[in-house]
N, C-alpha and C positions, 0 to 999 in steps of 0.2 A: 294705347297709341291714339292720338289724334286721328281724327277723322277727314280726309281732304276731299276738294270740289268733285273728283273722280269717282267718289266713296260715293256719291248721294243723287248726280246728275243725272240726268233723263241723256244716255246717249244719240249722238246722230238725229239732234233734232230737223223739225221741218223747216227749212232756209228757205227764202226769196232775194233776188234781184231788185236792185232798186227802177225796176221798169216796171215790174209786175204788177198788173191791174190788181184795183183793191178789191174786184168783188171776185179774182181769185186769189188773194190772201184769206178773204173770207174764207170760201169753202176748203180750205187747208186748216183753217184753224178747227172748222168745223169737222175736218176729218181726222185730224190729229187731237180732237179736243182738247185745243191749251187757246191760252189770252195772248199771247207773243210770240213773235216767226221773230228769229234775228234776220235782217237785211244782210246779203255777204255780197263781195265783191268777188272778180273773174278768179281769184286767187284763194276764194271760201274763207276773207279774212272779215268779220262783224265790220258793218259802217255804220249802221241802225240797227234800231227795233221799231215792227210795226206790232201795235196794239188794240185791241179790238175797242180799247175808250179811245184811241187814234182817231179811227175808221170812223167811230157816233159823234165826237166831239169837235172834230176837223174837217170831218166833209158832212156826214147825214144831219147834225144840227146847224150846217151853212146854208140846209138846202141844194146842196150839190150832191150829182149822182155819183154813186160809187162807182159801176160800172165804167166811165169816163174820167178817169184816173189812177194814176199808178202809183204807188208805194214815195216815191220818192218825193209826193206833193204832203205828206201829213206822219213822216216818218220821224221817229224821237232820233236827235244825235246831243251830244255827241254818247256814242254806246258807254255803258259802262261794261265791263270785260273783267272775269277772274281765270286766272292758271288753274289749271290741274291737279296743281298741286297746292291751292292756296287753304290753307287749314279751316276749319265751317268758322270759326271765331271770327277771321276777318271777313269773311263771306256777311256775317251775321253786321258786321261793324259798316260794312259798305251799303250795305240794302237798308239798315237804318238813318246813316248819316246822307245817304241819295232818295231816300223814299221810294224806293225801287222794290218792286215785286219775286222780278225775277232777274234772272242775269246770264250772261253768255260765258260757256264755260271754253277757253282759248289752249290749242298744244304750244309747243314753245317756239312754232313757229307764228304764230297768231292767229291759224286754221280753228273755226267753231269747231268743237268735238263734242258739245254737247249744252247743257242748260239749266241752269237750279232755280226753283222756285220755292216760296213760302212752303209750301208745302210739303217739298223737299227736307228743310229744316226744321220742318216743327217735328219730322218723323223723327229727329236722331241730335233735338237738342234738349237741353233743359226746360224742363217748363219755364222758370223765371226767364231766361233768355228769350224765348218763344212768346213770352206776354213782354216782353221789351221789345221785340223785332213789329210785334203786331200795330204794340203802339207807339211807335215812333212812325213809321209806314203810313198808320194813316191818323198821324196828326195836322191838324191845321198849319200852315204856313201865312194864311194870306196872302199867296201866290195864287196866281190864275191856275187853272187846272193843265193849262197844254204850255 
Protein backbone atom coordinates (compact mmCIF):
# COMPACT_ATOMS: atom_id res chain seq x y z
CA UNK A 1 0.00 0.00 0.00
CA UNK A 2 1.18 3.37 -0.70
CA UNK A 3 2.45 5.56 1.69
CA UNK A 4 0.54 8.98 2.44
CA UNK A 5 1.52 12.58 3.95
CA UNK A 6 -0.07 11.27 7.37
CA UNK A 7 2.42 8.09 7.14
CA UNK A 8 5.71 10.27 7.40
CA UNK A 9 4.76 13.91 8.88
CA UNK A 10 6.15 15.55 11.85
CA UNK A 11 2.63 15.84 13.69
CA UNK A 12 1.23 19.13 15.33
CA UNK A 13 3.90 21.09 14.25
CA UNK A 14 5.25 24.49 15.77
CA UNK A 15 2.78 27.40 14.23
CA UNK A 16 2.94 31.29 14.28
CA UNK A 17 0.87 34.18 13.62
CA UNK A 18 1.57 36.45 11.17
CA UNK A 19 2.36 39.27 13.97
CA UNK A 20 4.73 37.28 15.65
CA UNK A 21 8.12 38.86 16.09
CA UNK A 22 11.00 37.31 14.10
CA UNK A 23 13.41 36.92 16.88
CA UNK A 24 10.56 34.81 18.39
CA UNK A 25 10.11 32.68 15.44
CA UNK A 26 13.65 32.28 15.86
CA UNK A 27 13.87 30.78 19.19
CA UNK A 28 10.92 28.33 18.22
CA UNK A 29 12.76 27.13 15.61
CA UNK A 30 15.50 26.79 17.77
CA UNK A 31 13.30 24.96 20.26
CA UNK A 32 11.62 22.83 18.08
CA UNK A 33 14.84 22.35 15.81
CA UNK A 34 13.46 22.67 12.25
CA UNK A 35 13.96 25.48 9.37
CA UNK A 36 10.21 26.33 8.94
CA UNK A 37 7.14 27.40 11.34
CA UNK A 38 3.95 27.45 8.95
CA UNK A 39 2.29 30.87 9.40
CA UNK A 40 -1.63 30.05 10.36
CA UNK A 41 -4.45 32.07 10.54
CA UNK A 42 -7.18 32.73 13.56
CA UNK A 43 -8.73 29.50 12.04
CA UNK A 44 -5.04 27.25 12.09
CA UNK A 45 -5.41 27.41 8.30
CA UNK A 46 -1.47 27.91 6.50
CA UNK A 47 -1.07 31.70 4.89
CA UNK A 48 2.81 31.20 5.01
CA UNK A 49 5.88 29.97 5.79
CA UNK A 50 8.53 31.64 7.84
CA UNK A 51 12.11 30.26 7.08
CA UNK A 52 15.19 30.55 8.89
CA UNK A 53 16.93 31.80 5.02
CA UNK A 54 13.60 34.20 5.39
CA UNK A 55 14.80 35.68 8.77
CA UNK A 56 19.10 35.88 7.14
CA UNK A 57 18.09 36.83 3.68
CA UNK A 58 15.19 39.35 4.33
CA UNK A 59 15.87 41.12 7.13
CA UNK A 60 19.64 40.34 8.86
CA UNK A 61 21.42 40.67 5.24
CA UNK A 62 19.13 44.19 4.91
CA UNK A 63 20.81 45.22 8.07
CA UNK A 64 17.51 45.35 9.79
CA UNK A 65 16.80 44.04 13.37
CA UNK A 66 15.07 41.01 13.72
CA UNK A 67 13.81 41.75 16.90
CA UNK A 68 11.72 44.93 15.23
CA UNK A 69 9.73 42.89 13.10
CA UNK A 70 7.13 40.35 12.59
CA UNK A 71 6.65 37.35 10.51
CA UNK A 72 4.52 38.96 8.12
CA UNK A 73 7.24 41.53 6.86
CA UNK A 74 9.61 38.52 5.19
CA UNK A 75 7.11 35.67 5.19
CA UNK A 76 7.14 33.14 1.71
CA UNK A 77 3.34 33.01 0.36
CA UNK A 78 1.71 32.02 -1.47
CA UNK A 79 1.97 28.48 1.00
CA UNK A 80 2.24 25.50 -0.76
CA UNK A 81 -0.04 22.91 1.13
CA UNK A 82 -0.56 18.86 0.72
CA UNK A 83 -3.61 16.55 2.34
CA UNK A 84 -3.34 13.93 4.41
CA UNK A 85 -3.92 11.87 2.33
CA UNK A 86 -1.84 12.98 -0.58
CA UNK A 87 0.33 9.81 -1.63
CA UNK A 88 4.53 10.64 -0.85
CA UNK A 89 4.80 10.33 -5.04
CA UNK A 90 3.04 13.72 -5.40
CA UNK A 91 4.41 15.16 -2.25
CA UNK A 92 7.82 14.09 -4.12
CA UNK A 93 6.46 15.66 -7.52
CA UNK A 94 5.39 19.07 -5.71
CA UNK A 95 8.62 19.83 -3.65
CA UNK A 96 10.60 19.30 -6.90
CA UNK A 97 8.53 21.06 -9.31
CA UNK A 98 8.30 24.21 -6.24
CA UNK A 99 11.88 23.81 -5.09
CA UNK A 100 10.35 23.53 -1.70
CA UNK A 101 12.00 21.78 1.24
CA UNK A 102 9.34 21.26 3.29
CA UNK A 103 5.61 21.54 3.05
CA UNK A 104 2.50 21.87 5.34
CA UNK A 105 0.53 18.95 5.80
CA UNK A 106 -3.53 20.40 5.71
CA UNK A 107 -6.93 18.05 7.31
CA UNK A 108 -9.87 18.41 4.99
CA UNK A 109 -10.76 21.22 6.55
CA UNK A 110 -7.47 23.25 5.71
CA UNK A 111 -6.29 23.14 9.51
CA UNK A 112 -2.20 22.52 9.59
CA UNK A 113 -2.13 18.92 11.21
CA UNK A 114 1.33 18.68 10.58
CA UNK A 115 4.54 18.95 8.09
CA UNK A 116 6.94 16.93 5.81
CA UNK A 117 10.32 17.62 5.09
CA UNK A 118 13.25 16.37 2.86
CA UNK A 119 13.97 14.42 5.31
CA UNK A 120 10.92 12.88 5.93
CA UNK A 121 11.07 11.38 2.48
CA UNK A 122 14.31 10.42 2.01
CA UNK A 123 13.40 8.03 5.15
CA UNK A 124 10.71 5.98 3.14
CA UNK A 125 11.51 6.65 -0.47
CA UNK A 126 13.61 5.26 -3.29
CA UNK A 127 16.89 6.15 -3.34
CA UNK A 128 16.61 7.17 -7.10
CA UNK A 129 13.60 9.34 -6.30
CA UNK A 130 15.56 10.75 -3.16
CA UNK A 131 18.74 11.81 -5.64
CA UNK A 132 15.82 13.29 -7.96
CA UNK A 133 13.95 15.23 -5.11
CA UNK A 134 17.52 16.40 -3.80
CA UNK A 135 18.45 17.58 -7.21
CA UNK A 136 15.76 19.37 -8.57
CA UNK A 137 15.45 21.25 -4.82
CA UNK A 138 18.48 22.67 -5.37
CA UNK A 139 19.02 23.37 -8.80
CA UNK A 140 19.83 26.67 -10.15
CA UNK A 141 16.99 28.68 -11.65
CA UNK A 142 18.51 32.00 -12.05
CA UNK A 143 15.90 33.44 -9.90
CA UNK A 144 16.93 35.49 -7.03
CA UNK A 145 16.85 33.65 -3.87
CA UNK A 146 13.76 35.30 -2.02
Amino acid sequence: MAKLARDVMTDAPACCSPETTLDQVAKMMVENDCGEIPIVDRTDRPIGVITDRDIVCRVVAEGKNPMGYTVDTCMTVPVRTVSVDTPIEEILELMESKQIRRVPVVDKDGCCMGIISQADLVAVSAPRQTAELLSQISRDTGRPSM
